[in-house]
N, C-alpha and C positions, 0 to 999 in steps of 0.2 A: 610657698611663694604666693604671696597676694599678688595680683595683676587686674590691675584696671581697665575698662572697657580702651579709655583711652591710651594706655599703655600699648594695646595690642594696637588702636588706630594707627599711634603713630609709627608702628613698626611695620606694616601689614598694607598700608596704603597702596604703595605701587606694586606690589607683589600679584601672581595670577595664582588661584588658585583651582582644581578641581574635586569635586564632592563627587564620588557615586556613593547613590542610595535606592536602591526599589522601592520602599516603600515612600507611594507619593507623599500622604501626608507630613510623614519623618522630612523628607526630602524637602519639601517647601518649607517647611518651618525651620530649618535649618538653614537653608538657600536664602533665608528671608535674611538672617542673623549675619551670615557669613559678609552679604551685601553693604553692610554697615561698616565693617572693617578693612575689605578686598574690593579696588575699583575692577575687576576683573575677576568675575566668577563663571566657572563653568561647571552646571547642574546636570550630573547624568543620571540615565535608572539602571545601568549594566557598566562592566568592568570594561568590555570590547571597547563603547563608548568612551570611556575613558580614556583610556589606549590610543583609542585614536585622536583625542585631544594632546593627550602628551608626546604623540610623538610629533603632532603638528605647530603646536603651542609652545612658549619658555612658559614651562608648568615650574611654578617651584615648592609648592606643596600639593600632596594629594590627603584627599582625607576618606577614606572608603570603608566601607561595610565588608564583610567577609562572603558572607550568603546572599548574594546574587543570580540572577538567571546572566543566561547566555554567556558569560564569563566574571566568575567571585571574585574577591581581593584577592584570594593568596594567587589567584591566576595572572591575574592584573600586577601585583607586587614582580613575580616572577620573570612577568615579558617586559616590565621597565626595565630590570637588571640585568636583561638582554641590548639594552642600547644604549645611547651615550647620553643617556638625560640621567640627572642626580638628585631628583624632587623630594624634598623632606617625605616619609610616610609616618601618615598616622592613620591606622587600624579602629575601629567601632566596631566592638561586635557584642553579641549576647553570649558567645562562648566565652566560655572561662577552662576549658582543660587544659591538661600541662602540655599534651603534644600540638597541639596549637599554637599555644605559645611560644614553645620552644622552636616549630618552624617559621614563625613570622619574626622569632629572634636572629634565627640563622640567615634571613633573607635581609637583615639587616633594618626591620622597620625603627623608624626612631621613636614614635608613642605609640599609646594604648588607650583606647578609652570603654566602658562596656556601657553597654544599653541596659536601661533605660539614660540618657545622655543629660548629664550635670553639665550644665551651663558656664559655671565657675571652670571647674575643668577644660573645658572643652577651649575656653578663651586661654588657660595658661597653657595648653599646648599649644595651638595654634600662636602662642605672642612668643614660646619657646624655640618652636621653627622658624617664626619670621625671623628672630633673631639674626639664628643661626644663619640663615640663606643670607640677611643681611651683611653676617659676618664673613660669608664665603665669597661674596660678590663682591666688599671694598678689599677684603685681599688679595683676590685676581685685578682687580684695581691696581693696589699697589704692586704687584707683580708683573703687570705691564708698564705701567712707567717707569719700575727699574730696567726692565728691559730696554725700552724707549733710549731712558737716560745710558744707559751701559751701550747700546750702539753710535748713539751721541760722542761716547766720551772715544769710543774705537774708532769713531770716524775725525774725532779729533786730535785722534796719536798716529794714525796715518798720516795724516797731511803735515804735523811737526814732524815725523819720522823724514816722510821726503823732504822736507825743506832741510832738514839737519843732513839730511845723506847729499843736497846738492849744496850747502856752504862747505862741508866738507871734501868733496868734488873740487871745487873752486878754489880751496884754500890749498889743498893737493895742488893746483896746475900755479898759483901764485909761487908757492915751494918749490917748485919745478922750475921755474923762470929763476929762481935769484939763485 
């Protein structure tokens, strides 16, 4: 999948994003990148950090490191899946083992990317989430205005229902006289 800077722009714009990363360098220069596509970034150095962004924030993508102090990703993965937030994950790490993998599979994260961090990459995941949250949020869109509409239409078969139960009424008592 080719994906252009501006492909993720347009995807990515109003979206809030969070990054933990410990290492400051990594983290700036990333933070720097991310800026350009997310009018809402928030740059942590620990997982806690984050954590406490997303349970405060509409985070709708996180993008984290595995090997953090004070609290790693997979710790950070774990306590989002504890609450009612549903933020794309994508995973950075320098690990490459299978049981690694296989638990940040089970926890549900959506990407992967490893360090040392390819740029190209790093935008087609990131334009791959945005999508997708895109895609989540016009459907709860349209999920509520059927709603909307479908209360509409019930409150408009009420009110035909009683008018029809009271010409009926009426036409009862007209029957009744002749």
């Amino acid at each position: 999948m080719n994906v252009s800077a501006k492909d993720l722009k347009a995807e990515s714009i109003d979206l809030c994003i969070v990054y933990a990363e410990d290492e400051d360098e990594l983290r700036q220069s990333v933070t720097s990148i991310l800026k350009r596509f997310f009018n809402n970034v928030h740059s942590v150095d620990n997982g806690q950090k984050a954590f406490e962004v997303v349970k405060k924030e509409n985070v709708d993508i996180v993008l984290t490191d595995l090997n953090m102090p004070i609290m790693g990703g997979m710790e950070l993965i774990q306590s989002i899946g504890k609450i009612e937030k549903n933020p794309k994950l994508i995973v950075m790490t320098a690990f490459n083992d299978t049981r690694t993998l296989e638990k940040l599979i089970n926890l549900q994260v959506d990407h992967f990317t490893s360090k040392p961090l390819n740029k190209e990459q790093l935008i087609t995941l990131l334009y791959k989430s945005a999508v997708s949250v895109n895609e989540r949020k016009l459907l709860g869109q349209y999920e509520q205005d059927l709603d909307n509409e479908n209360n509409e239409l019930r409150r408009k078969n009420d009110m035909l229902t009683q008018k029809l139960n009271q010409l009926a009424a009426t036409n009862n008592q007209v029957v009744e006289l002749e």
